[in-house]
N, CA, C and O atoms as CSV, one atom per row, in Angstrom:
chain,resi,resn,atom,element,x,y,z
A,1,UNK,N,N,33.348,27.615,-49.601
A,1,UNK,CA,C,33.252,28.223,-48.300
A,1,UNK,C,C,33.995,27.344,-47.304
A,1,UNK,O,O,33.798,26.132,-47.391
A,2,UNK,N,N,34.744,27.755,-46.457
A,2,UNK,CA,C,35.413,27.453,-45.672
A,2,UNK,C,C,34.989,27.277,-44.168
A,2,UNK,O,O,34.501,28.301,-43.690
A,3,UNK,N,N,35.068,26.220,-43.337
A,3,UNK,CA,C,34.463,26.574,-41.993
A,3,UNK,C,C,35.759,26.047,-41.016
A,3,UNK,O,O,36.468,25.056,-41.189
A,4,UNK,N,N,35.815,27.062,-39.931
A,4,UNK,CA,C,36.444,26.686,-38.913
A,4,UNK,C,C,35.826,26.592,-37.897
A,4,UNK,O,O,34.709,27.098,-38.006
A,5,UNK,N,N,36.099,26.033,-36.623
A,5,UNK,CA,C,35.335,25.485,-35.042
A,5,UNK,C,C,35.914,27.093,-34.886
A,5,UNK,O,O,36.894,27.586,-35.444
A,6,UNK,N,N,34.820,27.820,-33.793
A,6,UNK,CA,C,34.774,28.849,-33.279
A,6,UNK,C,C,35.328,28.778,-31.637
A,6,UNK,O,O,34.659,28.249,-30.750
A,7,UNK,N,N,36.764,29.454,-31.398
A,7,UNK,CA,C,37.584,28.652,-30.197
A,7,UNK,C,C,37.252,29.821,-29.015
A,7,UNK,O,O,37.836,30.150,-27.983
A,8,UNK,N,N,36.475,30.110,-29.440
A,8,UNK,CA,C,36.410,31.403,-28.558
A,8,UNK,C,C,34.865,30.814,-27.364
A,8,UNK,O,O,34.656,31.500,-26.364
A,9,UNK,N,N,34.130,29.814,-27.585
A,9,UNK,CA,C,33.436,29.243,-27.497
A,9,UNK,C,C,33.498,28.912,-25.532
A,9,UNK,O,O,34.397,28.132,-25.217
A,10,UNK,N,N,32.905,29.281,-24.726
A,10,UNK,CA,C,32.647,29.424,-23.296
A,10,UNK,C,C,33.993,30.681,-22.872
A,10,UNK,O,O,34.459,30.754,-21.735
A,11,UNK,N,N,34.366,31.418,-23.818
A,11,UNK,CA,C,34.762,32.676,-22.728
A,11,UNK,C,C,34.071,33.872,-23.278
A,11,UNK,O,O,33.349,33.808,-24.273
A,12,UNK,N,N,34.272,34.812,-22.706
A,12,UNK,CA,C,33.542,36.173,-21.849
A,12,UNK,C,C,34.309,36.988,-23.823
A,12,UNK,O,O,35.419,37.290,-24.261
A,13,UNK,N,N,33.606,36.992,-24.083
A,13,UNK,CA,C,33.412,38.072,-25.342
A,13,UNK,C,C,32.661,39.607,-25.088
A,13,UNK,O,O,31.467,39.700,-24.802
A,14,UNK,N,N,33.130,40.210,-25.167
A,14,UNK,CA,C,32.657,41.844,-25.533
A,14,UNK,C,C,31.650,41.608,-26.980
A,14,UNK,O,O,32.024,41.018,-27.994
A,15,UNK,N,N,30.513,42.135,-26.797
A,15,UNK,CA,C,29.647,42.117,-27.675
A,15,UNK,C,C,29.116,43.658,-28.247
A,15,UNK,O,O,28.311,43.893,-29.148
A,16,UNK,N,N,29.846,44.567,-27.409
A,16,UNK,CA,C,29.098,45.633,-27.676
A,16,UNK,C,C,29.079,46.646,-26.386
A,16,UNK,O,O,28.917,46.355,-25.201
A,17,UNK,N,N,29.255,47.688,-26.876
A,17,UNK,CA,C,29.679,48.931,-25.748
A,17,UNK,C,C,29.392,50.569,-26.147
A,17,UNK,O,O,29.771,51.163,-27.157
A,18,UNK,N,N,28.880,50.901,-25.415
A,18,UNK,CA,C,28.510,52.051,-25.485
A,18,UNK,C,C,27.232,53.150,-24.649
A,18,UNK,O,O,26.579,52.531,-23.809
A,19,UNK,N,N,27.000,54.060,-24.745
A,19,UNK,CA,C,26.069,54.739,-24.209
A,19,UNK,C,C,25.893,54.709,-22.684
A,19,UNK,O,O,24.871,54.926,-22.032
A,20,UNK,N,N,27.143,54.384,-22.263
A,20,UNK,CA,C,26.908,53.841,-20.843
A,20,UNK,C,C,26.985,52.291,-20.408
A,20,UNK,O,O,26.940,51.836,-19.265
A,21,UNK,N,N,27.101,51.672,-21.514
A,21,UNK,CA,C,27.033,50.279,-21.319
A,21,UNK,C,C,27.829,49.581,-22.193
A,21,UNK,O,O,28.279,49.908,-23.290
A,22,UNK,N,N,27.969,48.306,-21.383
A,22,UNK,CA,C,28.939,46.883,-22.144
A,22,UNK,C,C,28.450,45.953,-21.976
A,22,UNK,O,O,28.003,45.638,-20.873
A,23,UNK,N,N,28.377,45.175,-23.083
A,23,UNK,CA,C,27.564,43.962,-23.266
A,23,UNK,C,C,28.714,42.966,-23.250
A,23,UNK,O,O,29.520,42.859,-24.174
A,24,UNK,N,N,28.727,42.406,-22.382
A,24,UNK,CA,C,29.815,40.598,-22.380
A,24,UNK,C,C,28.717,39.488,-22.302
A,24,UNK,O,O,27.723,39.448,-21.577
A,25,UNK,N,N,29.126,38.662,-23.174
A,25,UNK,CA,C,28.095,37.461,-23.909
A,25,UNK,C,C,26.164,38.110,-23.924
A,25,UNK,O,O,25.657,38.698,-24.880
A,26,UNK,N,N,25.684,37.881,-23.041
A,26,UNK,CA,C,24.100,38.429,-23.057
A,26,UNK,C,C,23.905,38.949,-22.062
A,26,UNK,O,O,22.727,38.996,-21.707
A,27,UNK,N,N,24.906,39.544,-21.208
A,27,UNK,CA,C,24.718,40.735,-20.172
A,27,UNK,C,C,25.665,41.943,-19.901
A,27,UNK,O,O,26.882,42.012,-19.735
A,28,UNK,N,N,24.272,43.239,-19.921
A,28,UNK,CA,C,25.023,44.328,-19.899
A,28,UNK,C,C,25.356,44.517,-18.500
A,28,UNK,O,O,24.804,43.921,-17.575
A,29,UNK,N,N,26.231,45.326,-18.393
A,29,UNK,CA,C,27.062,46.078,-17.027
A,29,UNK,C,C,26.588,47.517,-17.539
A,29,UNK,O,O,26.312,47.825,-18.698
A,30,UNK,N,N,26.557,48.341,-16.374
A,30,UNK,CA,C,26.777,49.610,-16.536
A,30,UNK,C,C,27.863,50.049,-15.576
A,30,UNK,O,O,27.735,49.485,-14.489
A,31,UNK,N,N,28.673,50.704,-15.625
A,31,UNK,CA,C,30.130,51.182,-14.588
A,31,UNK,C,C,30.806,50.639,-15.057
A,31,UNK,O,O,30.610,49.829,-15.963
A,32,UNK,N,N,31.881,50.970,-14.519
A,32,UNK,CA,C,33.407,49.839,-14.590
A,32,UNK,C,C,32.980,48.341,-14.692
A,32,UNK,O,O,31.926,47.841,-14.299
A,33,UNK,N,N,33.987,47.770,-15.281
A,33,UNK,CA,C,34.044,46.158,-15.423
A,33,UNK,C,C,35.795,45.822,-15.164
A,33,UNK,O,O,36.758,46.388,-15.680
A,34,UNK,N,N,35.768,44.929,-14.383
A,34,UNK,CA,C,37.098,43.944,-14.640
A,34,UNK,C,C,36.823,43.071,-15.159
A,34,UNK,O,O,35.970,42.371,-14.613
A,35,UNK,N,N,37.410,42.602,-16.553
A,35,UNK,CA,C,37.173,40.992,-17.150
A,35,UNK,C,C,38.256,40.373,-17.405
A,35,UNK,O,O,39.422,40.729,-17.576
A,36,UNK,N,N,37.619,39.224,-17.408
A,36,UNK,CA,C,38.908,38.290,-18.267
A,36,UNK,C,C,38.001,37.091,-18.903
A,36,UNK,O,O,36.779,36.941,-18.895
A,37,UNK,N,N,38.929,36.382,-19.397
A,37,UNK,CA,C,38.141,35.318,-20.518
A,37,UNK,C,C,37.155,34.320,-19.943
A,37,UNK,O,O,36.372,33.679,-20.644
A,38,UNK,N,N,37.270,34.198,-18.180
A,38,UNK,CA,C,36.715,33.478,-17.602
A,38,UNK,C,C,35.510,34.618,-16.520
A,38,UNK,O,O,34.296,34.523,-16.696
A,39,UNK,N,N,35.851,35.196,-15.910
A,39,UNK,CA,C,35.457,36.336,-14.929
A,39,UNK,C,C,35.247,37.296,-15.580
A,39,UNK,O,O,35.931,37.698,-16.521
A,40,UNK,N,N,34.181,37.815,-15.107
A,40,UNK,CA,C,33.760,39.372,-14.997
A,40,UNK,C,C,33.125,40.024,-13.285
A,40,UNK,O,O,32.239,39.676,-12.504
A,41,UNK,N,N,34.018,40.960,-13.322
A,41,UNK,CA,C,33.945,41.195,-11.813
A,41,UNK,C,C,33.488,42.684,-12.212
A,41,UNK,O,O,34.430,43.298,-12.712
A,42,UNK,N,N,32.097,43.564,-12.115
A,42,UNK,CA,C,31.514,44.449,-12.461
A,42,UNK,C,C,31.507,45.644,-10.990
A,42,UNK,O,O,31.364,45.169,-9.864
A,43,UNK,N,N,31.641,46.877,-11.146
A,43,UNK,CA,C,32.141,47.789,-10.450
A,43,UNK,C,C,30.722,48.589,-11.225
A,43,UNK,O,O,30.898,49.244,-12.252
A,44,UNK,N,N,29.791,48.492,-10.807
A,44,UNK,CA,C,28.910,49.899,-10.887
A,44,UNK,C,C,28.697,51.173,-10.241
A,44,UNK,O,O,28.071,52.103,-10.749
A,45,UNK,N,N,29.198,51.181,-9.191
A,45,UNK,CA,C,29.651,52.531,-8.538
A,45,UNK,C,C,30.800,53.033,-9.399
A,45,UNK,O,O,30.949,54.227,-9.142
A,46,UNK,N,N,31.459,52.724,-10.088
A,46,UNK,CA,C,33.131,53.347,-10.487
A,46,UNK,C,C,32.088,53.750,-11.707
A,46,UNK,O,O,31.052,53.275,-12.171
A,47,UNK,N,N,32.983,54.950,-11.981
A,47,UNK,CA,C,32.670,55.925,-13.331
A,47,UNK,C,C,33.883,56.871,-13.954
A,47,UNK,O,O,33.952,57.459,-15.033
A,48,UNK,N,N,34.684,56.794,-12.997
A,48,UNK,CA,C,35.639,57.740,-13.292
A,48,UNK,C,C,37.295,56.948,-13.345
A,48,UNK,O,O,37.244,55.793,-12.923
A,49,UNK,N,N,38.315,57.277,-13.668
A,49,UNK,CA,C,39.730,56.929,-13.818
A,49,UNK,C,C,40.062,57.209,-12.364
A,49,UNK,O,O,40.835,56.272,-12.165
A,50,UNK,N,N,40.002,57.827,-11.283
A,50,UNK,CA,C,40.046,57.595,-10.707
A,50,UNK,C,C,39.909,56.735,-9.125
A,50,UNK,O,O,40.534,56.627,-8.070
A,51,UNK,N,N,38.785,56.291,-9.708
A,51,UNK,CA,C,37.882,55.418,-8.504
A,51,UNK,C,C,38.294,53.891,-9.132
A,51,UNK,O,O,38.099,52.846,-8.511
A,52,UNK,N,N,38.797,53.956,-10.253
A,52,UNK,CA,C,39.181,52.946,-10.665
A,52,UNK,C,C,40.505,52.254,-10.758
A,52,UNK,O,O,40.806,51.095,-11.045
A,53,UNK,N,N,41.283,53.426,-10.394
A,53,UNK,CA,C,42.770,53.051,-9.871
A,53,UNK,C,C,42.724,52.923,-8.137
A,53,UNK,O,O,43.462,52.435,-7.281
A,54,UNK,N,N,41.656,53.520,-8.150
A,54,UNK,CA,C,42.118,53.297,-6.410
A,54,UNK,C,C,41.606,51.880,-6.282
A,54,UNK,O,O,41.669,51.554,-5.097
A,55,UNK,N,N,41.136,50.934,-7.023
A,55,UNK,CA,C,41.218,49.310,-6.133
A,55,UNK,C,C,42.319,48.810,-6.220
A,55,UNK,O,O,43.319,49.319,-6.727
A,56,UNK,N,N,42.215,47.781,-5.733
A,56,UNK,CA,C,43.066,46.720,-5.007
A,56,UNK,C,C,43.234,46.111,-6.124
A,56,UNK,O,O,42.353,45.592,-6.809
A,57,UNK,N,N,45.273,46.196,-6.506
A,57,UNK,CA,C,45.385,45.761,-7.997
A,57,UNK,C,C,45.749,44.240,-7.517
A,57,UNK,O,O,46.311,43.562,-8.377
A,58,UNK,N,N,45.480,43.563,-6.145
A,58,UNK,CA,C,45.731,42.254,-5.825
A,58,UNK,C,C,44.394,41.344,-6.592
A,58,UNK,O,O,44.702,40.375,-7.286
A,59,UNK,N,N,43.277,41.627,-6.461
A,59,UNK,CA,C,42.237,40.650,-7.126
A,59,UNK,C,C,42.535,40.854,-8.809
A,59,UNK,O,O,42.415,39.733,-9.302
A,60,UNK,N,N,42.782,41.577,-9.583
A,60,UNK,CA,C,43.577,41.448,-10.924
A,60,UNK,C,C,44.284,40.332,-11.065
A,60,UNK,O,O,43.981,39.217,-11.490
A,61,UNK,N,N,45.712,40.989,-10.463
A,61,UNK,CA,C,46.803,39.956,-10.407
A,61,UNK,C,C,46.521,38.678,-9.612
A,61,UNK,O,O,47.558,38.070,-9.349
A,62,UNK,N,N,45.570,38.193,-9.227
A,62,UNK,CA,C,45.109,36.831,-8.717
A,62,UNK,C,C,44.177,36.070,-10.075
A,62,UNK,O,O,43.792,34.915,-10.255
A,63,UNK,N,N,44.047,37.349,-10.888
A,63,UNK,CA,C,43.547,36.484,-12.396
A,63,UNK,C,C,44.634,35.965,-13.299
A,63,UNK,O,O,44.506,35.297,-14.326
A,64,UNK,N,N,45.947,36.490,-12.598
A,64,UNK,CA,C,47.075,35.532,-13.606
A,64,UNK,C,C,47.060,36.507,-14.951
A,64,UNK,O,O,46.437,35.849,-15.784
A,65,UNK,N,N,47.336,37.386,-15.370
A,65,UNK,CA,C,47.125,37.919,-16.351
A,65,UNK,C,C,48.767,38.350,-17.156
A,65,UNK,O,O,49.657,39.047,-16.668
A,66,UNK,N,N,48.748,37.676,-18.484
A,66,UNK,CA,C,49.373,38.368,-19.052
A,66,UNK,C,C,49.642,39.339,-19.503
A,66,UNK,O,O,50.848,39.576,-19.440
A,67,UNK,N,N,48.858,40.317,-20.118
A,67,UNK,CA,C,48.659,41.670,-20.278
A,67,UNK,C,C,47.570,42.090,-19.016
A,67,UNK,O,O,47.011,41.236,-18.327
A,68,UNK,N,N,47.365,43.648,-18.838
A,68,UNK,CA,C,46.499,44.080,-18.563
A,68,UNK,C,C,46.043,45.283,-19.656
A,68,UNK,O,O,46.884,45.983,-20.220
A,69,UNK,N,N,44.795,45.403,-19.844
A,69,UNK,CA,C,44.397,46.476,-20.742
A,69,UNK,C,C,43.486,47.725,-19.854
A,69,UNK,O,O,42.325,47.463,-19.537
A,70,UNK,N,N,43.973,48.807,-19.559
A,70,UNK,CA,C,42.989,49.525,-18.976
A,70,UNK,C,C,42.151,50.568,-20.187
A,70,UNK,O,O,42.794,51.320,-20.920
A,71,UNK,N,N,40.961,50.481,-20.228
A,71,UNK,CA,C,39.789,51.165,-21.170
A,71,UNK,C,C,39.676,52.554,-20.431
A,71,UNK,O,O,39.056,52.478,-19.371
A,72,UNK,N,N,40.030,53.501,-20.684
A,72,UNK,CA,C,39.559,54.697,-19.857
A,72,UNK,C,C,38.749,55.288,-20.371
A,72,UNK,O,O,39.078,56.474,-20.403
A,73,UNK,N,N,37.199,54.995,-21.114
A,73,UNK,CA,C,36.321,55.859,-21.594
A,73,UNK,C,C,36.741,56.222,-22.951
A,73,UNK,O,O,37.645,55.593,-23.501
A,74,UNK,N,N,36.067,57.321,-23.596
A,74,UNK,CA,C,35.776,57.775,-25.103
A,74,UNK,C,C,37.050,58.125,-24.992
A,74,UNK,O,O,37.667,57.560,-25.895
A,75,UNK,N,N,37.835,58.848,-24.264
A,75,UNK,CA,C,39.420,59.331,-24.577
A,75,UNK,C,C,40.316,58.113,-23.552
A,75,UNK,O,O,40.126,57.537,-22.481
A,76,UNK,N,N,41.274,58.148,-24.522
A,76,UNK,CA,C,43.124,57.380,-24.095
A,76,UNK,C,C,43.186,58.653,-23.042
A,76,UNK,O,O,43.018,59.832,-23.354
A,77,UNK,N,N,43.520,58.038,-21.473
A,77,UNK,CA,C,43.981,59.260,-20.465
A,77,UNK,C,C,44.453,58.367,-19.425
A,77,UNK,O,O,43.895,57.656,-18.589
A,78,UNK,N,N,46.251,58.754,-19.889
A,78,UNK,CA,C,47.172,57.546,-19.278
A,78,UNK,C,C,47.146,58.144,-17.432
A,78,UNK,O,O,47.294,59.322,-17.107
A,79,UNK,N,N,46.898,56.859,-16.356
A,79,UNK,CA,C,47.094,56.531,-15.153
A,79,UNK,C,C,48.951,57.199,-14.775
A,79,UNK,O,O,50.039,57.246,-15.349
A,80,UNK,N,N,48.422,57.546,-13.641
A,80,UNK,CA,C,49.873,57.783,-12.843
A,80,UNK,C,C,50.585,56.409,-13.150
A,80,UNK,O,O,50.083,55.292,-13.273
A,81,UNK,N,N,52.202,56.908,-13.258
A,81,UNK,CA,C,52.928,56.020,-13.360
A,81,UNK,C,C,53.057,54.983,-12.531
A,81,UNK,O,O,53.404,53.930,-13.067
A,82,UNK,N,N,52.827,54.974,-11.041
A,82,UNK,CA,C,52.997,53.976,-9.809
A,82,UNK,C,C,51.882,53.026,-10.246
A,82,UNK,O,O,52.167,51.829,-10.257
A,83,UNK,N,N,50.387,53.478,-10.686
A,83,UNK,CA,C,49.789,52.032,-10.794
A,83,UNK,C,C,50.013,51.327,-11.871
A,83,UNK,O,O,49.762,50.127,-11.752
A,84,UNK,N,N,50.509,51.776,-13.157
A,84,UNK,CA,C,50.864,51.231,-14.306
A,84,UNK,C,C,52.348,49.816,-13.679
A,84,UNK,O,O,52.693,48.657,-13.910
A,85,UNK,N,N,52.743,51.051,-12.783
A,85,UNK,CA,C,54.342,50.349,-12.252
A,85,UNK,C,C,54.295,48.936,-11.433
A,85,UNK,O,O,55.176,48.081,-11.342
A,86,UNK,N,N,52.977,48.967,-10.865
A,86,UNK,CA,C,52.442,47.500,-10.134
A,86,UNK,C,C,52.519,46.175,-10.673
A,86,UNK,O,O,52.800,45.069,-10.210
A,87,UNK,N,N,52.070,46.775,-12.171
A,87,UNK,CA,C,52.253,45.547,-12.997
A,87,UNK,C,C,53.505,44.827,-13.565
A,87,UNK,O,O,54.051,43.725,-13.543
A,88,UNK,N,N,53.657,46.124,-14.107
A,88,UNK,CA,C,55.259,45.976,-14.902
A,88,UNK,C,C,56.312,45.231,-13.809
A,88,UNK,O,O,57.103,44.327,-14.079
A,89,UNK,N,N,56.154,45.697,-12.857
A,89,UNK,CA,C,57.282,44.908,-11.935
A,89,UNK,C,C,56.979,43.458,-11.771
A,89,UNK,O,O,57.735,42.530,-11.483
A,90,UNK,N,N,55.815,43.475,-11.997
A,90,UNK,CA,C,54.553,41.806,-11.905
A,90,UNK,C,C,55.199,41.543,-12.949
A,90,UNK,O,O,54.681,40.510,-13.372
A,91,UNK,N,N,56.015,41.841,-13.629
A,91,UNK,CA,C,56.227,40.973,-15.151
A,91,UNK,C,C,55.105,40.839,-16.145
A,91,UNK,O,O,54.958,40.029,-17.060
A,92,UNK,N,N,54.123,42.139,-15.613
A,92,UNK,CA,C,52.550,41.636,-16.599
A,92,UNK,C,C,52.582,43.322,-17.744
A,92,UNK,O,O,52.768,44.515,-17.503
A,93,UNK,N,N,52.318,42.585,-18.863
A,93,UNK,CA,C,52.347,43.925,-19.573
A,93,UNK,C,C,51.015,44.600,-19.070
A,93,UNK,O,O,50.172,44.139,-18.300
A,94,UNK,N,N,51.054,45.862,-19.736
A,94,UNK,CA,C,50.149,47.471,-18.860
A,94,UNK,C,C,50.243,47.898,-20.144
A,94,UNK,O,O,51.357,47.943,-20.666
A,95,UNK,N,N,49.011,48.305,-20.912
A,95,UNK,CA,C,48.852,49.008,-22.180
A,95,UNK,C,C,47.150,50.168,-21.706
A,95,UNK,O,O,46.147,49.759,-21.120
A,96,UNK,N,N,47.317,51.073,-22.039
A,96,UNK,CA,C,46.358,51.780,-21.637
A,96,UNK,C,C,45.308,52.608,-23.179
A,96,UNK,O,O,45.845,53.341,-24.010
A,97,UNK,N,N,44.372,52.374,-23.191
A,97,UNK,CA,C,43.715,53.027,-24.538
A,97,UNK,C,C,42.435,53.272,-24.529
A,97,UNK,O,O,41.956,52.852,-23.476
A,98,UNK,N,N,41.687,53.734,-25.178
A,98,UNK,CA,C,40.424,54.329,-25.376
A,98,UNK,C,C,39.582,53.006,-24.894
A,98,UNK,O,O,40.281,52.000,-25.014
A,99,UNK,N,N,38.262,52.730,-24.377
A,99,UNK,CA,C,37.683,51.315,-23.808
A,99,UNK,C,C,37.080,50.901,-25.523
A,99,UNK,O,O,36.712,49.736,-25.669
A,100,UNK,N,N,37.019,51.570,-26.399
A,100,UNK,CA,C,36.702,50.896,-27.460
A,100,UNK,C,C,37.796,50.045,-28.044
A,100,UNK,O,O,37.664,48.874,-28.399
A,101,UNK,N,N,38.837,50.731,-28.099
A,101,UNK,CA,C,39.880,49.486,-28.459
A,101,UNK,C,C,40.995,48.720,-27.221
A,101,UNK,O,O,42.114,48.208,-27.227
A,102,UNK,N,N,39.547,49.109,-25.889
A,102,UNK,CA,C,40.320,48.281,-25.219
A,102,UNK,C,C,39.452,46.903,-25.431
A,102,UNK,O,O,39.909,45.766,-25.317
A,103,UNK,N,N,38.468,47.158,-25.673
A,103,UNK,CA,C,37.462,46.302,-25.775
A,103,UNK,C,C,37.903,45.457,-27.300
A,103,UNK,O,O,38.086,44.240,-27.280
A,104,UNK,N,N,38.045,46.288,-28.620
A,104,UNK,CA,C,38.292,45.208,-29.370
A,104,UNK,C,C,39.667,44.399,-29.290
A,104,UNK,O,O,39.645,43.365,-29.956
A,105,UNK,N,N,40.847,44.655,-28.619
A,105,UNK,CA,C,42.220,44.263,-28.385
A,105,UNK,C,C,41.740,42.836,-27.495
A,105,UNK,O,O,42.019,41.686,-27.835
A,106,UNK,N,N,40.920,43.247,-26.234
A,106,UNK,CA,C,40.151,42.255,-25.619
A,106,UNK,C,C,39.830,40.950,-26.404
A,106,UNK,O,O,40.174,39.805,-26.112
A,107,UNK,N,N,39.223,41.300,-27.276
A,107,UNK,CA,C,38.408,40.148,-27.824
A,107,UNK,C,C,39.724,39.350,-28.508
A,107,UNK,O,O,40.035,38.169,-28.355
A,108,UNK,N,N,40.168,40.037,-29.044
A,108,UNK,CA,C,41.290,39.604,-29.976
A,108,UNK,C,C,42.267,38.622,-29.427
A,108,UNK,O,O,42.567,37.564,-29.980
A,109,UNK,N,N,42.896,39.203,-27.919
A,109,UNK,CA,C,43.743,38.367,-26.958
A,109,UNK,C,C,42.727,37.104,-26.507
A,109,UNK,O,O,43.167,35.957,-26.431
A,110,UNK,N,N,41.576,37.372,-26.269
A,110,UNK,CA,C,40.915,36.271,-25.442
A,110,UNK,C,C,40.645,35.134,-26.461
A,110,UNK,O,O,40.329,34.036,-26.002
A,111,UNK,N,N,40.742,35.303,-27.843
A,111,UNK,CA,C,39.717,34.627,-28.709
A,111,UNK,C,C,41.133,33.889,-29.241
A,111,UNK,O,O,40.946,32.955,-30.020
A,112,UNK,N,N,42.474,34.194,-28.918
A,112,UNK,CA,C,43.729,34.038,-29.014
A,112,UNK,C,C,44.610,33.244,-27.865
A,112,UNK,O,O,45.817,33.056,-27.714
A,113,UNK,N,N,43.169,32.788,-26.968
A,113,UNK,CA,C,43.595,31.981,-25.320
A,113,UNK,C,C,44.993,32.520,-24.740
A,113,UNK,O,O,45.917,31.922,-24.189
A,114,UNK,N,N,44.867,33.436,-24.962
A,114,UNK,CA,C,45.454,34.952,-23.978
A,114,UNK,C,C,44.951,34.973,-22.726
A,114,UNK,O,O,43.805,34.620,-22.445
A,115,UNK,N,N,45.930,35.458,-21.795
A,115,UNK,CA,C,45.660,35.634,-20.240
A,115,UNK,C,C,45.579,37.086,-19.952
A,115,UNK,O,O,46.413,37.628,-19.227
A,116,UNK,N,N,44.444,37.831,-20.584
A,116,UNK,CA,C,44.326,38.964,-20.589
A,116,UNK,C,C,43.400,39.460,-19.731
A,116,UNK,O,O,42.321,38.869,-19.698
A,117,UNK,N,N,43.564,40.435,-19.004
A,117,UNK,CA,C,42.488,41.239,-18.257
A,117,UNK,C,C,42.289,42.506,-18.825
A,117,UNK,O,O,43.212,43.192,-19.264
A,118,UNK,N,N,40.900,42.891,-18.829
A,118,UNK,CA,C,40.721,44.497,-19.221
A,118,UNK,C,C,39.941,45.191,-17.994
A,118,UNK,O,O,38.829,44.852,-17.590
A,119,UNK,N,N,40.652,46.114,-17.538
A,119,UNK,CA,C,39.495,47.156,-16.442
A,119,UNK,C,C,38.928,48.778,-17.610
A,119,UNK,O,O,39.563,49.702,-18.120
A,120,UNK,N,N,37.561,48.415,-17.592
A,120,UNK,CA,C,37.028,49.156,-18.297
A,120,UNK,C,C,36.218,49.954,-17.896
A,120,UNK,O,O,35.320,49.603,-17.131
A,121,UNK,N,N,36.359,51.235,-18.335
A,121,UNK,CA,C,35.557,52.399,-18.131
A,121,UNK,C,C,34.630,52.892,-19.335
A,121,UNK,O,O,34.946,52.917,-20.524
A,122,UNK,N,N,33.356,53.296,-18.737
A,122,UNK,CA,C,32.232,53.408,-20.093
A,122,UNK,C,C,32.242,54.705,-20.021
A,122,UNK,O,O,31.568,55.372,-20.806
């Protein structure tokens, strides 16, 4: 048996999502979430793709993010092109997908000391 040090060790892991809820390390959110490997900035009023493009994509991009991942709920339902376009001109990649595999892509970049943000919808 083989053991490696676990490097993922003091950042913000997705543990679990669903039914309305997301679990990062031992606390659930219900609504929208912005995360990153360090921050979680939780939006419980937001429920919809829209209330969630309308913030302010300046506190994001003040997380330094290399990618951004937006989770839009049980279905992939790609954002108008202008807010996707905020980023891209930021030089920050914009990938958009279902919040379940925005959530496992998440883990994957963060656990990979990736400068990733995900805005997620349950």
């Amino acid at each position: 048996m083989r053991f490696t040090q676990d490097s993922s060790s003091g950042i913000n892991i997705i543990r679990g999502y669903g039914a309305g809820e997301l679990r990062v390390n031992d606390t659930i959110y219900r609504g929208a979430v912005i995360l990153s490997a360090s921050t979680v900035i939780a939006e419980p009023n937001i429920h919809r793709l829209d209330e969630l493009l309308a913030l302010d994509a300046s506190s994001m991009l003040a997380l330094q993010p290399e990618v951004v991942l937006l989770g839009t709920g049980a279905q992939q339902i790609f954002p108008a092109a202008s807010f996707s376009a905020q980023f891209l001109r930021a030089g920050i990649g914009f990938e958009t997908m279902d919040t379940g595999a925005a959530c496992r892509t998440f883990n994957v970049l963060a656990g990979e000391q990736r400068r990733v943000v995900a805005m997620l919808l349950l």
